[in-house]
N, C-alpha and C positions, 0 to 999 in steps of 0.2 A: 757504160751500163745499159742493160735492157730494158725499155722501158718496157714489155710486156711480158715481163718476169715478175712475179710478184717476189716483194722483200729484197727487191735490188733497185729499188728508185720509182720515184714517179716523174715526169716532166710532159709536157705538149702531145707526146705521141702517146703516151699512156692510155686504153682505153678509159672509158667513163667507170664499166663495170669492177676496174682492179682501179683502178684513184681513191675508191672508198672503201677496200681494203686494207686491215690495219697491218700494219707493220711495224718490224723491231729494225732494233738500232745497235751498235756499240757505242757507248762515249768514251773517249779515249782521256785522261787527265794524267799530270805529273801530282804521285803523292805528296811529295814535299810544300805541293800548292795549294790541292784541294785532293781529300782523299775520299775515301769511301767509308772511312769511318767519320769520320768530319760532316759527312751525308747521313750516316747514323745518327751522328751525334744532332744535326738540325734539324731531318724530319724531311724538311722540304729546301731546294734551292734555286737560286735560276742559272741556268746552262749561260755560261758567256767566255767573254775571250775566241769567241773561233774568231778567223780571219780566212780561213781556206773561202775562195769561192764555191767549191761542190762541199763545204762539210755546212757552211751557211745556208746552203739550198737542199740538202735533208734538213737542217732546224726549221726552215721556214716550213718543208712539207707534212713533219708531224703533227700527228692528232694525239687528243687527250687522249688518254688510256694504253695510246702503245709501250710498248715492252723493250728493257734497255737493257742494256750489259754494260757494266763501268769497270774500264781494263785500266788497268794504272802501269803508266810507261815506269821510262827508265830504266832503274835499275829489277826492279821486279816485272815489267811486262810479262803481265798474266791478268785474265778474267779473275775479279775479285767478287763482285754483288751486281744485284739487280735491282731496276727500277723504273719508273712510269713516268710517264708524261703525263703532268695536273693542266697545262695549257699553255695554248702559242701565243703570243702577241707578235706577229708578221708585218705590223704597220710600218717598220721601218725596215724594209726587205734586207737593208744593208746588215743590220744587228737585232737579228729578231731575237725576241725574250720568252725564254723555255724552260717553264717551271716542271721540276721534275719532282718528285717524291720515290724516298727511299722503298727499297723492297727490303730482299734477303740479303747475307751474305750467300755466296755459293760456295757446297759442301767442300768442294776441292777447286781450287783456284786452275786455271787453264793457262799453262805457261805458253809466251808464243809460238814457241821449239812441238808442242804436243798440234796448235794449231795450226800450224805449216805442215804436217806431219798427215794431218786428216785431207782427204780427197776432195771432201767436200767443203773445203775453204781453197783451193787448187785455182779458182774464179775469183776471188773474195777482194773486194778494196783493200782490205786486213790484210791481206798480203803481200796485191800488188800495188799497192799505193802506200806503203808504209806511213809516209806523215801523215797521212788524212786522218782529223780529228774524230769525226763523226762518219761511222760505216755504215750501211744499212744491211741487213742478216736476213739468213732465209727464215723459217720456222725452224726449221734441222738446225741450222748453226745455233742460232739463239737455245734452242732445248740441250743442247751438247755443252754447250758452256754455261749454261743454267743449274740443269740435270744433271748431267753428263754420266 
């Protein structure tokens, strides 16, 4: 990852001027576990279960208010709904706790076949890191799978 890309990570080399740039996310979930309706249905939750070391170290780097895409593996891998970071608790670097709040549904779901397909995912953790829970998205991805 770049650290002077904005929407592609922050860590040490980051300057100071893009570290306080907000940035979007994917959360990656299996529906069968926790789904995006289940997020409808509570309002609000806290993000947990990662174990990846880089999907751990986006949870720790989020701030309140950034913008997420909750894509549900499996069997349907496809962008389903959006939603926000309410706030980090990073005290315990190892299992930081990331309360998120629901958004939208999005209008058309983003299959991962439409995803791999677009150029501009061509760079994308999303693609070339397939398990990685947590991805971090440009402004362009995030609006394509949002919007689209």
């Amino acid at each position: 990852m770049s650290g002077d890309t904005p929407g592609l990570g922050r860590d040490a080399d980051t300057p100071a001027c893009l570290q306080c740039l907000p940035m979007d996310y994917l959360l990656k979930t299996e529906p069968t576990v926790y789904s995006f309706a289940d997020l409808e249905r509570e309002k609000t939750t806290i993000w947990d279960g990662v174990t990846n070391p880089t999907a751990v170290k986006h949870l720790r780097e989020m701030k309140p208010g950034e913008r997420l895409v909750i894509y549900h593996t499996g069997e349907e891998k496809s962008a389903v709904g959006s939603a926000s970071v309410v706030s980090v608790d990073a005290s315990d670097p190892k299992t930081p706790l990331v309360k998120i709040k629901v958004g939208k549904p999005v209008a058309k779901p983003k299959t991962l076949a439409e995803i791999k397909a677009r150029a501009s995912f061509a760079e994308s953790p999303l693609v070339r890191q397939g398990r990685l829970s947590v991805v971090p998205l440009t402004a362009a991805q995030y609006s394509w799978l949002v919007d689209g």
